[in-house]
C-alpha atoms as an extended CHARMM CRD file, in Angstrom:
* protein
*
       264  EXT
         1         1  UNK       CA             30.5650000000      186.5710000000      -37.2000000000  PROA      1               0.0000000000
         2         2  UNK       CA             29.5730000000      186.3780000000      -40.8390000000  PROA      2               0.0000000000
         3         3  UNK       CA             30.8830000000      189.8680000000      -41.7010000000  PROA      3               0.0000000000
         4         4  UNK       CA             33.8900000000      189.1010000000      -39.5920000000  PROA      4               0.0000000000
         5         5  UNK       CA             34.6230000000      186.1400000000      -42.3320000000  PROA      5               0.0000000000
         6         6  UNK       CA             33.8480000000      188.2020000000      -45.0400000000  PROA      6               0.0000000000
         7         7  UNK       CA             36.4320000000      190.7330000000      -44.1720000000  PROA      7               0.0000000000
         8         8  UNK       CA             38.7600000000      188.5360000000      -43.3330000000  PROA      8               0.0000000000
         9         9  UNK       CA             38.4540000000      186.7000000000      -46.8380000000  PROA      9               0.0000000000
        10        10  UNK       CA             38.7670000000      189.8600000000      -48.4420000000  PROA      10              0.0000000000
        11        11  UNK       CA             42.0850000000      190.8040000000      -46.1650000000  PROA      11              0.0000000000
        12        12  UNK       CA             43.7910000000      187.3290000000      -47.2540000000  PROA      12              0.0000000000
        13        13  UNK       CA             42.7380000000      188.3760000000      -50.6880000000  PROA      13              0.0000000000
        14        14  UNK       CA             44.4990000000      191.2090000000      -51.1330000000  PROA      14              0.0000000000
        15        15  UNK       CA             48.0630000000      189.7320000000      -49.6140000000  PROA      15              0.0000000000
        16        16  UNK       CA             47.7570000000      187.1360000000      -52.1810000000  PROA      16              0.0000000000
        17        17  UNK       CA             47.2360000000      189.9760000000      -54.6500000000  PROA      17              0.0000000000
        18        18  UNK       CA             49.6010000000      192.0530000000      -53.6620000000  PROA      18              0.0000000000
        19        19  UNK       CA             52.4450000000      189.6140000000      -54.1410000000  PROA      19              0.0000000000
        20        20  UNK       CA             52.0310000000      190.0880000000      -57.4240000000  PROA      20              0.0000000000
        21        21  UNK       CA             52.8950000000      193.5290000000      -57.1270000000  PROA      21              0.0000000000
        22        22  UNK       CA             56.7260000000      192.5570000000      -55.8040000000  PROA      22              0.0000000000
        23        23  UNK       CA             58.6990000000      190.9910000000      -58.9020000000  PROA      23              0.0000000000
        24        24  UNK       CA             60.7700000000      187.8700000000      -58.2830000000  PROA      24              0.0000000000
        25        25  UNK       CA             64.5170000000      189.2150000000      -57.5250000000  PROA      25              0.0000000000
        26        26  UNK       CA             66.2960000000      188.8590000000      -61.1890000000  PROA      26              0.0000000000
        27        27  UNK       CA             69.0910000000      186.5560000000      -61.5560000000  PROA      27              0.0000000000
        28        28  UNK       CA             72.2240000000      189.2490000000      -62.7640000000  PROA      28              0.0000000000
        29        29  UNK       CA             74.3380000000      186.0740000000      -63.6600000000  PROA      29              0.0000000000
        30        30  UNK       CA             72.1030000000      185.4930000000      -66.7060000000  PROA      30              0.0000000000
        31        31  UNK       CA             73.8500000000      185.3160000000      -69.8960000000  PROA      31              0.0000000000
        32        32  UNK       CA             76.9300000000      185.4200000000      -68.3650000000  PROA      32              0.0000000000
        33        33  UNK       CA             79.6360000000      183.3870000000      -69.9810000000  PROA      33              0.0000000000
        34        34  UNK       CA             81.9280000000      180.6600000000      -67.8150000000  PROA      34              0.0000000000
        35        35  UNK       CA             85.4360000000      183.4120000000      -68.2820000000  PROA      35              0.0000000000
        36        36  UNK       CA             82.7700000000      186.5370000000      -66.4550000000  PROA      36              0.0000000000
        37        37  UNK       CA             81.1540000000      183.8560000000      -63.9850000000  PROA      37              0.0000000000
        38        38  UNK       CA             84.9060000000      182.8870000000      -62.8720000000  PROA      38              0.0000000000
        39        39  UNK       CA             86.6370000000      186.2020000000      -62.6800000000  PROA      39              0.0000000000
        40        40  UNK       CA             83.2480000000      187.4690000000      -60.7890000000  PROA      40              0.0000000000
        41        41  UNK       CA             83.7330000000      184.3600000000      -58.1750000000  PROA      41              0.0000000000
        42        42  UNK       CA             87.3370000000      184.8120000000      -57.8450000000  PROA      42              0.0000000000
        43        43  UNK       CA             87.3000000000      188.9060000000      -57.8230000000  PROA      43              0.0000000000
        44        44  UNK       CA             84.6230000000      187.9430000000      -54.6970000000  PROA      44              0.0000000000
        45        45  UNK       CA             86.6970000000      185.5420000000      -53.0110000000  PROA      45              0.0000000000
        46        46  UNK       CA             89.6490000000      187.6650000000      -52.7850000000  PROA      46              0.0000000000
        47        47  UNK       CA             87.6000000000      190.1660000000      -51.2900000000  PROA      47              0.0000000000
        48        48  UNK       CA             86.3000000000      188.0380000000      -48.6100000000  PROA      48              0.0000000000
        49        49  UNK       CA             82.8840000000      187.7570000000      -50.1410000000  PROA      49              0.0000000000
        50        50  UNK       CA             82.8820000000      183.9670000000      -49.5140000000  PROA      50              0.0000000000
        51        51  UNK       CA             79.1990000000      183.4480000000      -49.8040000000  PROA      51              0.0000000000
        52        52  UNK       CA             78.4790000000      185.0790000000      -52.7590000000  PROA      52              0.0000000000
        53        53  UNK       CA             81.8380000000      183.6440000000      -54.3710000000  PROA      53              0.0000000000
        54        54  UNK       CA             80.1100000000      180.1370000000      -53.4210000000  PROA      54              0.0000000000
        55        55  UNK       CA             76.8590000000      181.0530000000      -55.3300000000  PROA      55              0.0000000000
        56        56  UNK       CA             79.3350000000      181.5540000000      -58.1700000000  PROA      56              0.0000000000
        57        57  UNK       CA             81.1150000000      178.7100000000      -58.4840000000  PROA      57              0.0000000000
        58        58  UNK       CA             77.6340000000      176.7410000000      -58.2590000000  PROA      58              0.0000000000
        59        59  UNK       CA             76.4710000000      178.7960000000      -61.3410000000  PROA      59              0.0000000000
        60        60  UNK       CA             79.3790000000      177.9810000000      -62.9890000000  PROA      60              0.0000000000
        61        61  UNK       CA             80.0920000000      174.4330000000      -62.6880000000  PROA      61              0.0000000000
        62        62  UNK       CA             76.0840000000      174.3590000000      -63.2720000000  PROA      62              0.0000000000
        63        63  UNK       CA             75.8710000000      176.1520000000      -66.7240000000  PROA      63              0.0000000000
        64        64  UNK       CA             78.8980000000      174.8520000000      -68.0750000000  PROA      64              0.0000000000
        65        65  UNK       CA             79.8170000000      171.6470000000      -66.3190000000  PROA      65              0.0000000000
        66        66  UNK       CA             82.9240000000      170.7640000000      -68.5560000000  PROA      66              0.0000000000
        67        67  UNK       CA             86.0920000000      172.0560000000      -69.1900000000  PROA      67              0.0000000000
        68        68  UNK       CA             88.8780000000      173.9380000000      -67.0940000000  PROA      68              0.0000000000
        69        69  UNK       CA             86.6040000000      176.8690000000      -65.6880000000  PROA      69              0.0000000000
        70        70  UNK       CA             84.5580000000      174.4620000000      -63.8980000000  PROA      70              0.0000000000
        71        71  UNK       CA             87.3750000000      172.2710000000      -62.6110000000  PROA      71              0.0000000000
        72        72  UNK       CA             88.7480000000      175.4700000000      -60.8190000000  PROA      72              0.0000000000
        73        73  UNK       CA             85.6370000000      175.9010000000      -59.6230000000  PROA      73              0.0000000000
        74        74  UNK       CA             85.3950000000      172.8490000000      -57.8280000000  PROA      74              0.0000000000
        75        75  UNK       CA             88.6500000000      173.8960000000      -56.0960000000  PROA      75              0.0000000000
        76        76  UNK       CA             87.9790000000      177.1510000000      -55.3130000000  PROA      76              0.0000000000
        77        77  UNK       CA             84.4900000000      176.4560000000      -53.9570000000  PROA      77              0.0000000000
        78        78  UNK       CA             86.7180000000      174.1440000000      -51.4060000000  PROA      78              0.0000000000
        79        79  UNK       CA             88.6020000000      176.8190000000      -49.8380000000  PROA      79              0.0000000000
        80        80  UNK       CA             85.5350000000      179.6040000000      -50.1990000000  PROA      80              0.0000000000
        81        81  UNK       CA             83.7840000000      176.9440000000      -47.9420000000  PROA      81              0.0000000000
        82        82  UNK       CA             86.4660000000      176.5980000000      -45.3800000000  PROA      82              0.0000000000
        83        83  UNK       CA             86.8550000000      180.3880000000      -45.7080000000  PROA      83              0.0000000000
        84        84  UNK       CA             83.0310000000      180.4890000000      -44.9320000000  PROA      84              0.0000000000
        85        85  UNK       CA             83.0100000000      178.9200000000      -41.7470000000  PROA      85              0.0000000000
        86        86  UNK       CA             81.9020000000      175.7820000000      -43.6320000000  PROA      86              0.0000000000
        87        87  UNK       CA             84.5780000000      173.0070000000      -43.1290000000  PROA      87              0.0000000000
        88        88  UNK       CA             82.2220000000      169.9190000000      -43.5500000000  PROA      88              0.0000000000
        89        89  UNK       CA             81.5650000000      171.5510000000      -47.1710000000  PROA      89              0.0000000000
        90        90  UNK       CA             84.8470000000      172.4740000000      -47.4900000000  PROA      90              0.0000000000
        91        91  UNK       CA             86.7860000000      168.8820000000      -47.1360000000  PROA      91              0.0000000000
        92        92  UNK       CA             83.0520000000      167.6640000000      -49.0000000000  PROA      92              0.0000000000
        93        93  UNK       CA             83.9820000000      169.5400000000      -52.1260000000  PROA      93              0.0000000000
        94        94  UNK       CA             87.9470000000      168.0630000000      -51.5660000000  PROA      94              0.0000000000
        95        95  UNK       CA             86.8380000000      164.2080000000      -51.4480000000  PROA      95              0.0000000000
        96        96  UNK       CA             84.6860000000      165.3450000000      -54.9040000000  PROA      96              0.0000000000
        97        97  UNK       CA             86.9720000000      166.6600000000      -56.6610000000  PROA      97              0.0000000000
        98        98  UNK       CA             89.7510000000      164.2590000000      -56.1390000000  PROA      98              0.0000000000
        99        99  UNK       CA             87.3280000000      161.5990000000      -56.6640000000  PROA      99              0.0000000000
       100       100  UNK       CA             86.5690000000      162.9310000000      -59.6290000000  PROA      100             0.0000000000
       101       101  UNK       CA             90.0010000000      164.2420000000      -60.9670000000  PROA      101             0.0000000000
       102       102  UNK       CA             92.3780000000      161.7770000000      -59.2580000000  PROA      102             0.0000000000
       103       103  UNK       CA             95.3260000000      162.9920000000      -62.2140000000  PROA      103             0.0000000000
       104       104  UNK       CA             94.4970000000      166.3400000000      -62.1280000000  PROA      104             0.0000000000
       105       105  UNK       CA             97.7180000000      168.9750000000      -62.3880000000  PROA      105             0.0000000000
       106       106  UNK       CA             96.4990000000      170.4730000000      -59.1170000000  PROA      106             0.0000000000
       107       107  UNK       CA             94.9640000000      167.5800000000      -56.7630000000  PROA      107             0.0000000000
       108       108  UNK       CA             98.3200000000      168.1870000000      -54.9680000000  PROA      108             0.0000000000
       109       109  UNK       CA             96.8410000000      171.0470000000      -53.5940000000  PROA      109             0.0000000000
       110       110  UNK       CA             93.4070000000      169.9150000000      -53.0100000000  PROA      110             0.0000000000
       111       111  UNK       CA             94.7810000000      166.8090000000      -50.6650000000  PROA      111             0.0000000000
       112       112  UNK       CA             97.0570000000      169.5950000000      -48.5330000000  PROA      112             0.0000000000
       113       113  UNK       CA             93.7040000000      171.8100000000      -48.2700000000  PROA      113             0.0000000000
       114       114  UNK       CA             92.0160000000      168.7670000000      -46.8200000000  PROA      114             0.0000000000
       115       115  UNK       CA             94.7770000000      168.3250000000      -44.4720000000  PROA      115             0.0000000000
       116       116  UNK       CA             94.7930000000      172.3970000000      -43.7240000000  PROA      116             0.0000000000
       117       117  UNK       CA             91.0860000000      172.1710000000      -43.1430000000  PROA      117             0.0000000000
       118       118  UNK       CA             91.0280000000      169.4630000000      -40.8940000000  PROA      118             0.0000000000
       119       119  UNK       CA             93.9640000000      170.3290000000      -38.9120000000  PROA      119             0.0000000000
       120       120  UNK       CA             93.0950000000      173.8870000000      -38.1240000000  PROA      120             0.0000000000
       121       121  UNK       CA             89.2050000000      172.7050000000      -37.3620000000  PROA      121             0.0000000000
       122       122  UNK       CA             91.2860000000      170.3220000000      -34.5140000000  PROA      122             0.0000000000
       123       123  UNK       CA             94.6140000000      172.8500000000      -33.5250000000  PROA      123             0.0000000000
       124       124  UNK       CA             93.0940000000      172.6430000000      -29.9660000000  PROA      124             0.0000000000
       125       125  UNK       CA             94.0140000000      169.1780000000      -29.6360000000  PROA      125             0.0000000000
       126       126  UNK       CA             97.3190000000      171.1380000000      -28.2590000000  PROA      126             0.0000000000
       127       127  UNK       CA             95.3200000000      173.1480000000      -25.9850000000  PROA      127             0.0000000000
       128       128  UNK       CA             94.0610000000      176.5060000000      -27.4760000000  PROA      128             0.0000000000
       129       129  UNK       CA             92.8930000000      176.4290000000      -23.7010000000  PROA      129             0.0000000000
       130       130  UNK       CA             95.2820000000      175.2830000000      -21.9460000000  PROA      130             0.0000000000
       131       131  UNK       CA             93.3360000000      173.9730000000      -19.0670000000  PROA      131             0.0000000000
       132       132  UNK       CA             90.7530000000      171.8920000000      -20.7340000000  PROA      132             0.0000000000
       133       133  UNK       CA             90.8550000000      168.0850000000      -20.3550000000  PROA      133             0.0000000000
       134       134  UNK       CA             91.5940000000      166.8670000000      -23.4490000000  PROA      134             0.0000000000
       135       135  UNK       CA             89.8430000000      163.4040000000      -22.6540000000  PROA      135             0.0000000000
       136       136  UNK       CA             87.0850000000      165.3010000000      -24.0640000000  PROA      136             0.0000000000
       137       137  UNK       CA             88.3580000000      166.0330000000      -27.1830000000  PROA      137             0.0000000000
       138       138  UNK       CA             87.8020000000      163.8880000000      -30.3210000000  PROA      138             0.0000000000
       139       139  UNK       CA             91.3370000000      163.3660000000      -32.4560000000  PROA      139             0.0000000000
       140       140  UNK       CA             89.1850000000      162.2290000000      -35.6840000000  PROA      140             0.0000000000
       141       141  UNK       CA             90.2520000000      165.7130000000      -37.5890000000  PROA      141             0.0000000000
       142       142  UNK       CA             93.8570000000      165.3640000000      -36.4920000000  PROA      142             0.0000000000
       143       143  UNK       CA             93.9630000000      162.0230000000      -37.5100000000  PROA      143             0.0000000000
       144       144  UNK       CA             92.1800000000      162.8390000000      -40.8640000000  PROA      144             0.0000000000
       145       145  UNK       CA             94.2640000000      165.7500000000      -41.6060000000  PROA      145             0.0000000000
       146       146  UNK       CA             97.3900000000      163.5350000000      -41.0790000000  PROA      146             0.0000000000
       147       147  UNK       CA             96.0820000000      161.1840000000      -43.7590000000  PROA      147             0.0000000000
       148       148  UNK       CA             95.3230000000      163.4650000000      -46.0090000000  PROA      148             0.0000000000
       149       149  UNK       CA             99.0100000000      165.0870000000      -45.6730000000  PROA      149             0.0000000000
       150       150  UNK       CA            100.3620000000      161.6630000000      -45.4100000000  PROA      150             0.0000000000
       151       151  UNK       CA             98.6320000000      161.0280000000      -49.4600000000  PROA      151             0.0000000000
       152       152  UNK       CA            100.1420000000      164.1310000000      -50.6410000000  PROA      152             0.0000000000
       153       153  UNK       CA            103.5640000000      163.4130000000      -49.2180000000  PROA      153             0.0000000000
       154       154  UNK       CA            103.3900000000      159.6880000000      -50.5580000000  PROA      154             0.0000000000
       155       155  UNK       CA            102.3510000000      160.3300000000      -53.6630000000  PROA      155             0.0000000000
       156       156  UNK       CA            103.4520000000      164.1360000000      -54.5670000000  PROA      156             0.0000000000
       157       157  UNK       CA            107.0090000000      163.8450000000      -53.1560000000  PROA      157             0.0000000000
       158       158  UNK       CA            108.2260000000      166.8930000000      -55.1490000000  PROA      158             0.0000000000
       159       159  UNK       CA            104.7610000000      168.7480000000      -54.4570000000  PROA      159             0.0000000000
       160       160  UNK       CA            105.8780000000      172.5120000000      -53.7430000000  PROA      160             0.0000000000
       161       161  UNK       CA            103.6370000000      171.3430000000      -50.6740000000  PROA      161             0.0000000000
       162       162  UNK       CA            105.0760000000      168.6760000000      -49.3030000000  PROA      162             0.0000000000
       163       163  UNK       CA            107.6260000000      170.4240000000      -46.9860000000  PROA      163             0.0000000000
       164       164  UNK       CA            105.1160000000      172.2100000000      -45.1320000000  PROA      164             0.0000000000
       165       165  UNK       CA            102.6490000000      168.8950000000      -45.4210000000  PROA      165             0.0000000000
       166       166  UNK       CA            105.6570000000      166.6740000000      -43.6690000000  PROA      166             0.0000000000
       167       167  UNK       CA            105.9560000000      169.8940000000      -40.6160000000  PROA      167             0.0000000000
       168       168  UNK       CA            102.4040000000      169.4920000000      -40.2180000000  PROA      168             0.0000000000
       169       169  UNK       CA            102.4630000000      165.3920000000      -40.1950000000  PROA      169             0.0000000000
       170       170  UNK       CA            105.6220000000      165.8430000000      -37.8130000000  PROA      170             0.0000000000
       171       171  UNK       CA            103.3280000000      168.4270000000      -35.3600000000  PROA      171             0.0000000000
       172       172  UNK       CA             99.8530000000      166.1930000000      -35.6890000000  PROA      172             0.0000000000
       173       173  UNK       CA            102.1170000000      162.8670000000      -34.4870000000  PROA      173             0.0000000000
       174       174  UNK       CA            103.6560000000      165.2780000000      -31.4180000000  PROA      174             0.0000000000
       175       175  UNK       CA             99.6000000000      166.1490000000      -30.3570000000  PROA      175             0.0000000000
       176       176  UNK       CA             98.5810000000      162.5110000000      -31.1280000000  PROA      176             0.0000000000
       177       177  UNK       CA            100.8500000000      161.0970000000      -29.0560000000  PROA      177             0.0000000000
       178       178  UNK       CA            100.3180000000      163.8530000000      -26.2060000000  PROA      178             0.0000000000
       179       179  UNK       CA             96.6740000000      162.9690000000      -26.5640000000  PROA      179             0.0000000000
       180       180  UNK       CA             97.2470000000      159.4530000000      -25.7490000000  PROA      180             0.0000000000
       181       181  UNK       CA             99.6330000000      159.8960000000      -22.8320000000  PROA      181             0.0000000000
       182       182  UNK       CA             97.1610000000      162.3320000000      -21.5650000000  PROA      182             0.0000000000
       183       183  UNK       CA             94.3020000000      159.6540000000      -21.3590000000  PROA      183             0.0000000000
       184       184  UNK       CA             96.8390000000      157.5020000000      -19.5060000000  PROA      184             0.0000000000
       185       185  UNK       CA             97.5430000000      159.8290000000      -16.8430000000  PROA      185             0.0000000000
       186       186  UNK       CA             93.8210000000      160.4150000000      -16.7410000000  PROA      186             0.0000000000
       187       187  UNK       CA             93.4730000000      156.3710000000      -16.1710000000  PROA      187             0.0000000000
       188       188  UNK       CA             95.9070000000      156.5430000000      -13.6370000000  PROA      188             0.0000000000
       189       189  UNK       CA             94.7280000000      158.8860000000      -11.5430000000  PROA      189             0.0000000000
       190       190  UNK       CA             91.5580000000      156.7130000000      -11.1490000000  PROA      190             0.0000000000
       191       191  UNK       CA             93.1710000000      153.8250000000      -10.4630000000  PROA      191             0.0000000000
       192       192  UNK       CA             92.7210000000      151.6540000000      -14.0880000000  PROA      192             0.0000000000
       193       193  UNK       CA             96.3060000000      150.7250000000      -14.3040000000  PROA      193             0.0000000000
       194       194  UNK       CA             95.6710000000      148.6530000000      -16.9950000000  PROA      194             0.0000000000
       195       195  UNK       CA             94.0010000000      150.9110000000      -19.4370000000  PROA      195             0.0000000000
       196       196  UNK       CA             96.6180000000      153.3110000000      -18.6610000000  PROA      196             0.0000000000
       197       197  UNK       CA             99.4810000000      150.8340000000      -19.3760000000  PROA      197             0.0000000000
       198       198  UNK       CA             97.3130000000      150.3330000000      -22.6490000000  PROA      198             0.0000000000
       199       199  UNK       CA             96.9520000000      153.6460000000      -23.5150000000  PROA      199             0.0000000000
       200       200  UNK       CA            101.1140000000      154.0030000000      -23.2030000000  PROA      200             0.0000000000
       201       201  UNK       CA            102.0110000000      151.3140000000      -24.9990000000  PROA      201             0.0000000000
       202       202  UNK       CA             99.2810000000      152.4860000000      -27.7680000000  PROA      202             0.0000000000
       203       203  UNK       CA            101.2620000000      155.8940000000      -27.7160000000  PROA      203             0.0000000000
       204       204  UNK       CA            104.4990000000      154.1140000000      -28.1470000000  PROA      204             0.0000000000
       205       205  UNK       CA            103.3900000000      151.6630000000      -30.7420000000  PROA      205             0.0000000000
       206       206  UNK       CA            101.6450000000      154.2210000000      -33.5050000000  PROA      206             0.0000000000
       207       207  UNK       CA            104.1630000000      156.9640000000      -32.8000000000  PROA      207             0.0000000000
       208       208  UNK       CA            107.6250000000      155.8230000000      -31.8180000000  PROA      208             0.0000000000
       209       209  UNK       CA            109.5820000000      159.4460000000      -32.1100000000  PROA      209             0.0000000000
       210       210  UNK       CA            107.4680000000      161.3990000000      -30.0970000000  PROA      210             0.0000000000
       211       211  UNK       CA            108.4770000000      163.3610000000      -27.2450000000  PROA      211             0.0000000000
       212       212  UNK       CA            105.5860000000      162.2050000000      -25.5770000000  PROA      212             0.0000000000
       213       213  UNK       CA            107.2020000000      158.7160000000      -25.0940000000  PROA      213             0.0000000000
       214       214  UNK       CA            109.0360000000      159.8050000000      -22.4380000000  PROA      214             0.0000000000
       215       215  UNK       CA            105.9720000000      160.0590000000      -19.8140000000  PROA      215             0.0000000000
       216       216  UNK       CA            104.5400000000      156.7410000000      -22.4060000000  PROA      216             0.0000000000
       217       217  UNK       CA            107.1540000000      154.8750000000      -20.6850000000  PROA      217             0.0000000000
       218       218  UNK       CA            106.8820000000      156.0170000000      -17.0010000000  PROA      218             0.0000000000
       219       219  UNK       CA            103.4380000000      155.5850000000      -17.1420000000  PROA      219             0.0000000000
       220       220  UNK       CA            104.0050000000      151.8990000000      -18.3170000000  PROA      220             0.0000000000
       221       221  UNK       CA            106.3970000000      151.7450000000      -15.4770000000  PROA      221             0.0000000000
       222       222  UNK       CA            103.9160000000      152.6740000000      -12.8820000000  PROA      222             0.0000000000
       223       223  UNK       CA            100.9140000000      150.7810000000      -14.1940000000  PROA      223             0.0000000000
       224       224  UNK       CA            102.6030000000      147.3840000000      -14.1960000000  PROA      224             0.0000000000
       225       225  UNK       CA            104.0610000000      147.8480000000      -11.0900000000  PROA      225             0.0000000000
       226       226  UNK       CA            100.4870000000      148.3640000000       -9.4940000000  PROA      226             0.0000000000
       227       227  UNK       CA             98.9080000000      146.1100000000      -11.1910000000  PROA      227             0.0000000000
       228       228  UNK       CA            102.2920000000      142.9730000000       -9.5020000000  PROA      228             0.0000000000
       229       229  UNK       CA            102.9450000000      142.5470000000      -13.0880000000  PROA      229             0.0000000000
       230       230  UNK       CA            107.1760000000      142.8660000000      -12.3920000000  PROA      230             0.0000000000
       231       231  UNK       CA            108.2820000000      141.5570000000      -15.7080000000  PROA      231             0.0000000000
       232       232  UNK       CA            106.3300000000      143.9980000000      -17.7560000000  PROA      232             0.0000000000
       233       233  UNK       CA            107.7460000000      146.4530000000      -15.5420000000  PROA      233             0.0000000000
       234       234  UNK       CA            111.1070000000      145.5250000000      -15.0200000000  PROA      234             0.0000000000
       235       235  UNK       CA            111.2310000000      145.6370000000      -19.2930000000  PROA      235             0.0000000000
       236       236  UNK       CA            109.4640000000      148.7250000000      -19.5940000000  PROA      236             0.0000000000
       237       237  UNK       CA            111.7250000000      150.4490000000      -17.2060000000  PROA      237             0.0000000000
       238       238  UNK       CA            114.8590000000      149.2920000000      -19.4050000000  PROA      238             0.0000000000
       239       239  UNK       CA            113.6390000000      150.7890000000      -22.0990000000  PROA      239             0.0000000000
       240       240  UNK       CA            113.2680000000      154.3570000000      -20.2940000000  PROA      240             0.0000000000
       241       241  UNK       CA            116.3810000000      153.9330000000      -18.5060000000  PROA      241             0.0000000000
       242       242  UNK       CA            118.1550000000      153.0370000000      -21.6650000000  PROA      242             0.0000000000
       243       243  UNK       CA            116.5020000000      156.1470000000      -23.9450000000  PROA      243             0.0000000000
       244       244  UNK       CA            115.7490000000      158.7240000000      -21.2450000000  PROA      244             0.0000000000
       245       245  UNK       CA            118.7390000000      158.0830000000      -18.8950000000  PROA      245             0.0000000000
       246       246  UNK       CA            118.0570000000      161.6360000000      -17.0610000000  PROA      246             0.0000000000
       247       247  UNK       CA            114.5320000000      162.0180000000      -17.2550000000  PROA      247             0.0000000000
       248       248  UNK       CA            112.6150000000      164.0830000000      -14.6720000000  PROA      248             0.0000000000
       249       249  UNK       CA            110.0350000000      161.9420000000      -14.1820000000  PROA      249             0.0000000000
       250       250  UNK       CA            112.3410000000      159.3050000000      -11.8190000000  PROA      250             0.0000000000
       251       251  UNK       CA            112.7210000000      162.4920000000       -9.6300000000  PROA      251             0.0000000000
       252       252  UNK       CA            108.8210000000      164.5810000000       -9.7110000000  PROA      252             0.0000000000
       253       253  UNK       CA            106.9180000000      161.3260000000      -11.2200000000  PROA      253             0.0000000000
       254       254  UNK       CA            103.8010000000      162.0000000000      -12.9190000000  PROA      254             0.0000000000
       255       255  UNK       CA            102.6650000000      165.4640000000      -10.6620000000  PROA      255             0.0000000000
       256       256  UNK       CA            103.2760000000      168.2910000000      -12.0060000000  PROA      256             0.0000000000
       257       257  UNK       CA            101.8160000000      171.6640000000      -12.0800000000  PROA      257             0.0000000000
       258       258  UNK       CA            102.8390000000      173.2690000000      -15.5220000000  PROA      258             0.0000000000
       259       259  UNK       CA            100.1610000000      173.2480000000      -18.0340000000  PROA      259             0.0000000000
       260       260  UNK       CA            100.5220000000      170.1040000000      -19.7850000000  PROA      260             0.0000000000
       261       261  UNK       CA            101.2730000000      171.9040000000      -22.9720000000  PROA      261             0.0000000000
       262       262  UNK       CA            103.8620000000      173.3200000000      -21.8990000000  PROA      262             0.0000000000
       263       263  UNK       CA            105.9330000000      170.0450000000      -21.1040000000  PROA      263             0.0000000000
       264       264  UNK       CA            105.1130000000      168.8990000000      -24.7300000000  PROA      264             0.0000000000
């Protein structure tokens, strides 16, 4: 047993020994100045080298924290996050920055890049799958990325991306609304008539030109008139009649076996 110890000893020995023999992996980046560390991090971002584009920017903004090199950094190290798979880090390094530079010549962009990130990280709130329940499905990023867009259009009218900002805003209010009106059917179908006439009047409420109104309304008309309540009904059913005159849903009500997306 004793030798067994000693050999051992003398086997952990010579691992601990031997890492001396493999020198620590040299940092190329030394002595690099912020103009090389940029153009390095920007030649690998535009060749998809994300990661190592990241470890860049950090260098930079590290070794020289001030002036316009490291600004630029903290906006390109946004989108190489997002492009990274790394959207939490991504719309992190937004909310810095614009904390930080809230006058800066190009926070118009960083607010629509917030609003990019977070609205493709939720596009399946219009049913990449068309067949899952969107019950399940949280709206926070939709509703972030509208706010975001919503800041840029507010307060960077003439922003070169403000038209395509105010498309999104006009899409994310469409899949809001659809979200909502979803829920209510989902309500209905189990019988809580009054969440559902909630959940319509919600829809109708927050976002008053949506095409999802339509079914909003019939929904409302339906609830209240299972739950007795004939005033709330008789109103709600004046307003439908009065803005969707011809609307299919007086003749097929709320079955229907298109994919829900494809109504919207």
């Amino acid at each position: 047993m004793r030798s067994l110890a000693i050999i051992a000893s003398l086997f952990l020995a010579s691992l601990l020994a031997g890492c001396g023999l493999f020198p620590e992996a040299k940092d190329e980046t030394i002595g690099w100045s912020a103009n090389k560390l940029y153009t390095e991090a920007k030649e690998a971002l535009n060749e998809g080298s994300y990661a190592r584009a990241v470890k860049y920017f950090e260098k930079l903004e590290s070794r020289y924290p001030y002036g316009r090199y490291a600004q630029q950094a903290q906006i390109d190290i946004a989108y190489a996050y997002w492009k990274d798979q790394e959207p939490a880090s991504a719309i992190a390094a937004c909310d810095r920055f614009i904390k930080l530079h809230p006058n800066h010549p190009n926070v118009d962009y960083v607010y629509y890049l917030k609003g990019l990130i977070n609205f493709n990280e939720d596009l399946g709130i219009l049913g990449i799958v068309s067949n899952q329940d969107m019950t399940e499905r949280d709206p926070k990023g939709a509703r972030e990325s509208f706010e975001a867009f919503r800041e840029l259009v507010t307060r960077f009218p003439d922003s070169k991306y403000t038209p395509d900002a105010i498309l999104r805003m006009k899409y994310l209010v469409n899949a809001l609304a659809s979200l909502e009106v979803h829920v209510a059917r989902y309500y209905m179908k189990r019988g809580a008539y009054l969440a559902a006439a909630n959940r319509g009047q919600y829809a109708i409420l927050n976002y008053p030109a949506a095409p999802a109104n339509e079914e909003a309304l019939f929904i409302m008309v339906k609830a209240y008139d299972a739950l007795g309540l004939t005033d709330l009904r008789d109103d709600a059913e004046r307003v439908m009649r009065r803005n969707f005159p011809n609307s299919a849903y007086y003749v097929r009500g709320l079955e229907r076996k298109e994919p829900w997306w494809k109504l919207w």
